[in-house]
DOSE-885785 format. One record per residue (C-alpha): residue number from 1; residue in one letter; x, y, z. Coordinates in nm, 2 decimals, padded with zeros to 4 digits. Layout:
BEGIN
- NUM:A:X:Y:Z
...
***
This chain:
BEGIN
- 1:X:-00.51:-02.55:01.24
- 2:X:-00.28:-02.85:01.25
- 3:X:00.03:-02.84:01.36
- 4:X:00.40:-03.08:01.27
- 5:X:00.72:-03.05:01.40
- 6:X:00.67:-02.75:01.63
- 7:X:00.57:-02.52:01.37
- 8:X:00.22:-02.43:01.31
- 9:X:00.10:-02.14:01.06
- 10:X:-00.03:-01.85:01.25
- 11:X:-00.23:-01.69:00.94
- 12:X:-00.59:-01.86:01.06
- 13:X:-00.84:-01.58:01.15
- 14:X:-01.04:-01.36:00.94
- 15:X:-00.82:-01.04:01.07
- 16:X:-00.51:-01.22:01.00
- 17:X:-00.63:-01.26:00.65
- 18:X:-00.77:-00.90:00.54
- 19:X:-00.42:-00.80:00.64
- 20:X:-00.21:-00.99:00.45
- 21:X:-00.48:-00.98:00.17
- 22:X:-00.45:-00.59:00.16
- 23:X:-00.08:-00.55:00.29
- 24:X:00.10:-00.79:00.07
- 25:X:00.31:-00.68:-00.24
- 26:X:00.23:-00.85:-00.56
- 27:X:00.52:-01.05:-00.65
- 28:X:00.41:-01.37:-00.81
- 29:X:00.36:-01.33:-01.18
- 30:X:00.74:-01.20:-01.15
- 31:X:00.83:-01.53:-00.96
- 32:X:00.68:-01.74:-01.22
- 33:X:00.86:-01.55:-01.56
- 34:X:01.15:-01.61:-01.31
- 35:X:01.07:-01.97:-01.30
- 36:X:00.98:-02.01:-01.73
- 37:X:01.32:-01.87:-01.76
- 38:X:01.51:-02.19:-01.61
- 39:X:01.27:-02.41:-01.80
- 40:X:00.98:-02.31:-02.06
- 41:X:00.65:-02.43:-01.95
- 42:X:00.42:-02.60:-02.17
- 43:X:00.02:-02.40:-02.12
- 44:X:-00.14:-02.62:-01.86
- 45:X:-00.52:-02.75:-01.87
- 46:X:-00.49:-02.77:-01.46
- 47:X:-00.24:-02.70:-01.22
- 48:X:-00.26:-02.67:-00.84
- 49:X:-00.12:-02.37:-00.67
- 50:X:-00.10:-02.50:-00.29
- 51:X:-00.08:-02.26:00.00
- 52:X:-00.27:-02.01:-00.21
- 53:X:-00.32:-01.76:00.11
- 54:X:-00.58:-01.49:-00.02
- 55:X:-00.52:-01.59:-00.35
- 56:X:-00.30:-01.37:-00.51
- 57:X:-00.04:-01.69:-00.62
- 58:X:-00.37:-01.84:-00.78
- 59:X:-00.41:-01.52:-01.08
- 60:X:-00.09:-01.54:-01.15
- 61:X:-00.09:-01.91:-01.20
- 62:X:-00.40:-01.86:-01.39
- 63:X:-00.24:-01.69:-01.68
- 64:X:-00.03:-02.00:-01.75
- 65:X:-00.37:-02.30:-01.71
- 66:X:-00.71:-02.34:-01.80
- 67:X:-00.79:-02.41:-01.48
- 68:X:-00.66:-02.33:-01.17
- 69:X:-00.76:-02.54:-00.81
- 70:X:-00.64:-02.34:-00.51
- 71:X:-00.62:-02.48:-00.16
- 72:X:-00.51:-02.33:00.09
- 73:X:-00.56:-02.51:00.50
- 74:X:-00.72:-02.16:00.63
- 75:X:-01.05:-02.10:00.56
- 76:X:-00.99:-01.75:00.69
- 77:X:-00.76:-01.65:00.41
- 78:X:-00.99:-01.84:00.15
- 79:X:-01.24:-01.60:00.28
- 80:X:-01.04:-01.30:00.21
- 81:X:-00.97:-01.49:-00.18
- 82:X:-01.13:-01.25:-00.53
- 83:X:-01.30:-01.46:-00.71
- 84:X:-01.22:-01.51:-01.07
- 85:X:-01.31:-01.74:-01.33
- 86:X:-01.09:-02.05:-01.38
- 87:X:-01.00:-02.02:-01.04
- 88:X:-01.18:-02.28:-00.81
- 89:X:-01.08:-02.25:-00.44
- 90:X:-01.08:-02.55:-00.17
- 91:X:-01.00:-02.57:00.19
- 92:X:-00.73:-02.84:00.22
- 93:X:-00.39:-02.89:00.30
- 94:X:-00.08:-02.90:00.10
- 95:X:-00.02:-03.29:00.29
- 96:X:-00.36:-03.42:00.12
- 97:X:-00.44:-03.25:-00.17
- 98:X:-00.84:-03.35:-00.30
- 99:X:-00.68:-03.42:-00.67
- 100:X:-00.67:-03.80:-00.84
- 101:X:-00.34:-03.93:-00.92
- 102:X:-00.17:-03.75:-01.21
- 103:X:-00.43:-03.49:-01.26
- 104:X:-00.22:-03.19:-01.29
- 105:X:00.00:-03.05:-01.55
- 106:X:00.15:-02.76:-01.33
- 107:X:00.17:-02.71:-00.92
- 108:X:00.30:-02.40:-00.77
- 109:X:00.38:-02.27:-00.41
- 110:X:00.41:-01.88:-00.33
- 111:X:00.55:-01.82:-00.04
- 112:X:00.41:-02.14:00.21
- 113:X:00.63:-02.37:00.18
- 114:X:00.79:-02.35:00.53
- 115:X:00.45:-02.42:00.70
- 116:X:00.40:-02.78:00.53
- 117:X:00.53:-03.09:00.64
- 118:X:00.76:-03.13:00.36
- 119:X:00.84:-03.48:00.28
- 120:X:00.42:-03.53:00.33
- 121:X:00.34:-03.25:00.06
- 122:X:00.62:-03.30:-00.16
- 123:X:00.45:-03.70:-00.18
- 124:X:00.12:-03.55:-00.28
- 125:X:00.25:-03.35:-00.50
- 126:X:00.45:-03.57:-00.67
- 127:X:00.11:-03.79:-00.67
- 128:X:-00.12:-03.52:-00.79
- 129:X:00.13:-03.43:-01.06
- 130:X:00.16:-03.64:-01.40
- 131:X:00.52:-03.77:-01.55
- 132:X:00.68:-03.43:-01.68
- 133:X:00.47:-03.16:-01.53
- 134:X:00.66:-02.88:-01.32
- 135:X:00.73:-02.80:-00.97
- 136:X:00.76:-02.41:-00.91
- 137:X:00.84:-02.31:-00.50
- 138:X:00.87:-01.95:-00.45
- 139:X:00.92:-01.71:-00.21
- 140:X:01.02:-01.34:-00.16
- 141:X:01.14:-01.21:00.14
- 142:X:01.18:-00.85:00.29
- 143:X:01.57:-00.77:00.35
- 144:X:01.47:-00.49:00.55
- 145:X:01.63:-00.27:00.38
- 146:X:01.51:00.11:00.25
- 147:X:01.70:00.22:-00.07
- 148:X:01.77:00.56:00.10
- 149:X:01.80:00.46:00.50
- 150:X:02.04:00.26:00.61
- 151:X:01.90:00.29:00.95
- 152:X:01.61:00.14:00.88
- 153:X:01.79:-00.21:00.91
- 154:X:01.90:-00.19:01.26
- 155:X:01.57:-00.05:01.38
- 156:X:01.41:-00.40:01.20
- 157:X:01.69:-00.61:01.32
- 158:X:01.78:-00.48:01.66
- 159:X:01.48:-00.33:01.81
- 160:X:01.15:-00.50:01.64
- 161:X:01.24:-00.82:01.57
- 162:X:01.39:-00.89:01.89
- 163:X:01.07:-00.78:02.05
- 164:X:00.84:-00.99:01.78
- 165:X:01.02:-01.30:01.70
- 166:X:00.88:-01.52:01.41
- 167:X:00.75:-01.87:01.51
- 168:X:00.95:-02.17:01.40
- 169:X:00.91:-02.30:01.07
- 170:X:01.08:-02.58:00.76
- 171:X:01.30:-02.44:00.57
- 172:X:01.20:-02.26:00.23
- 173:X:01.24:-02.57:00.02
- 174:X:01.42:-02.91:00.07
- 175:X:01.60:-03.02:-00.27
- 176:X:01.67:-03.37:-00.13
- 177:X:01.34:-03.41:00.01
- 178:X:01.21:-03.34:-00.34
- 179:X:01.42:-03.57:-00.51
- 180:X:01.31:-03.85:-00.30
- 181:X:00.97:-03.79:-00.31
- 182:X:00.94:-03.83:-00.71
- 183:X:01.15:-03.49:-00.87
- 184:X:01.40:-03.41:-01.07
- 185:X:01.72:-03.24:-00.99
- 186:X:01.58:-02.85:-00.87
- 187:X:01.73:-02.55:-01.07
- 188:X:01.69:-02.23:-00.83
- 189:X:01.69:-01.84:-00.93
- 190:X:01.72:-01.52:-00.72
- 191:X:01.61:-01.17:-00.82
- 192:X:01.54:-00.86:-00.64
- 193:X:01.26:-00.60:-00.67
- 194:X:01.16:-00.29:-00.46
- 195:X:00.86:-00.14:-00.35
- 196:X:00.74:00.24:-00.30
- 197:X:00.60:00.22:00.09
- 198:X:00.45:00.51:00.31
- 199:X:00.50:00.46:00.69
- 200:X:00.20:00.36:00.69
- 201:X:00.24:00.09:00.45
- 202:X:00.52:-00.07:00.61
- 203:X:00.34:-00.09:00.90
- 204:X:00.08:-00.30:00.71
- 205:X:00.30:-00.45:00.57
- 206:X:00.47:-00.58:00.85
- 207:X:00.16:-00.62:01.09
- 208:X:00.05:-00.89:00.76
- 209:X:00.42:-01.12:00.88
- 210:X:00.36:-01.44:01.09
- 211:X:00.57:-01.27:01.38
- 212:X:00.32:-01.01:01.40
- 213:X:00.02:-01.20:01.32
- 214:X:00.16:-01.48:01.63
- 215:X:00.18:-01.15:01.85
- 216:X:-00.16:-01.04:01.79
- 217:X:-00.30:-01.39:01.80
- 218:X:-00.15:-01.44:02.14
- 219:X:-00.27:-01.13:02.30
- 220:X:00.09:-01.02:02.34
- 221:X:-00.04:-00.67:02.15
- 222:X:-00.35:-00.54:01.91
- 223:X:-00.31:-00.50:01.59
- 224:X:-00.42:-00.11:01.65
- 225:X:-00.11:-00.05:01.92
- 226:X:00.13:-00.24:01.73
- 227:X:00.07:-00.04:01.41
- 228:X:00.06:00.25:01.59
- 229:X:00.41:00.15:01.80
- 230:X:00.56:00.08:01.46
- 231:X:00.50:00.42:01.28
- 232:X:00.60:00.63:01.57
- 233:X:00.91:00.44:01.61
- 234:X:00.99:00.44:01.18
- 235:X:00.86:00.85:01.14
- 236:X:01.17:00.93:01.09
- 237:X:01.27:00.70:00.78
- 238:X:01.00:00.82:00.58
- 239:X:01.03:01.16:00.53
- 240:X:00.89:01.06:00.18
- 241:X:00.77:00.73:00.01
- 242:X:01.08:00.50:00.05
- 243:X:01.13:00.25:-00.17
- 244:X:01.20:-00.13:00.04
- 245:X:01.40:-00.38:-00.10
- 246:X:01.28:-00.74:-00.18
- 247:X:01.44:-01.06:-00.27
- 248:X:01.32:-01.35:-00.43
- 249:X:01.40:-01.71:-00.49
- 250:X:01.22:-01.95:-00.70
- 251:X:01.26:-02.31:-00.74
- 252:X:01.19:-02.53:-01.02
- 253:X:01.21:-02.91:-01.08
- 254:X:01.03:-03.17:-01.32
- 255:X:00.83:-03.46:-01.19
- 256:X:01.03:-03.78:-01.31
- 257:X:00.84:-04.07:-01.47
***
């Protein structure tokens, strides 16, 4: 997988896929009522949802188009893709997207953002897009939080994550970058959901982030002995499904003529 500025995306291999394809909360449709709520979108014949992953952004776009393209640079987490009609999947990367100038009437980005080389995608998609079409970059994010133990939090923030660092990436979304590259002034939202988890679902859960997947990838643990380290050390927070708490921030901005 290609790599810029010192950050390269560490979801590339088939195991790294089924993870996140069967750990991952289903967020998106949310994100994108989140995103019609700061401006109404007009139904789309084709938009482009970039950084698709397994493509679980790709069905929710698909409500709002006719047609859907989703790329996504892994071929590993194409493979792990459902196939549904509309939906057509391509291995390609958000900085050279395989669409002719203006084609799209809709591009979206769940949760990838940070692994593109910003300026480079934000071009193509500014080229790809036609005069008035939207923008929509989301993301959630795990606060780390349980609704019912507080203790979870230091456990995440003072004994995992310490030992399983996530690898460098962008930043979630860069307004001014946007605005050079073609865009309009970018409106942003935040909301918050939760989620019922088992122990065994957070670990999943958190085996399916980049820090795990670069610590697996590396050899620094298996998958099987991390999961395993991460419900022994977390039995004692679930005593009974928890629920976790989630944020989520979408931006939004207009392609300018």
């Amino acid at each position: 997988m290609s790599e810029h500025g010192g950050v390269r995306n560490p979801f590339n291999s088939d195991q790294a896929a089924r993870r996140y394809a069967g750990s991952r909360p289903y967020y998106h449709r949310s994100a994108l009522n989140l995103a019609m709520i700061q401006q109404p979108l007009r139904p789309a014949r084709l938009a482009i949802d970039v950084g698709c992953g397994t493509g679980l952004s790709a069905v929710a776009v698909a409500d709002l188009a006719d047609r859907v393209v989703a790329i996504d640079a892994s071929a590993a987490m194409l493979r792990a893709a459902q196939d549904r009609p509309g939906i057509k999947y391509l291995v390609a990367a958000a900085e050279r997207i395989p669409l002719r100038d203006g084609a799209a009437d809709l591009a979206t980005v769940g949760g990838a953002f940070h692994w593109f080389d910003q300026p480079r995608a934000l071009a193509e998609l500014a080229r790809v897009l036609r005069a008035g079409a939207h923008l929509i970059v989301y993301s959630d994010f795990f606060h780390g939080r349980l609704k019912d133990q507080p203790g979870f939090v230091s456990w995440l923030t003072g004994s995992y994550l310490p030992r399983y660092p996530s690898p460098v990436r962008h930043a979630q979304f860069d307004p001014d970058a946007a605005a050079r590259a073609g865009f309009g002034q970018a409106s942003v939202r935040m909301s918050e959901y939760d989620v019922p988890f088992t122990s065994g679902e957070m670990a999943d859960y958190l085996l399916s982030q980049s820090n795990a997947a670069a610590a697996i990838e590396s050899g620094t643990i298996s998958a099987s002995l991390l999961r395993d380290q991460i419900i022994k050390e977390t039995a004692a927070f679930f005593t009974d499904d928890e629920r976790a708490v989630f944020g989520l921030r979408v931006w939004t901005a207009v392609r300018l003529p």
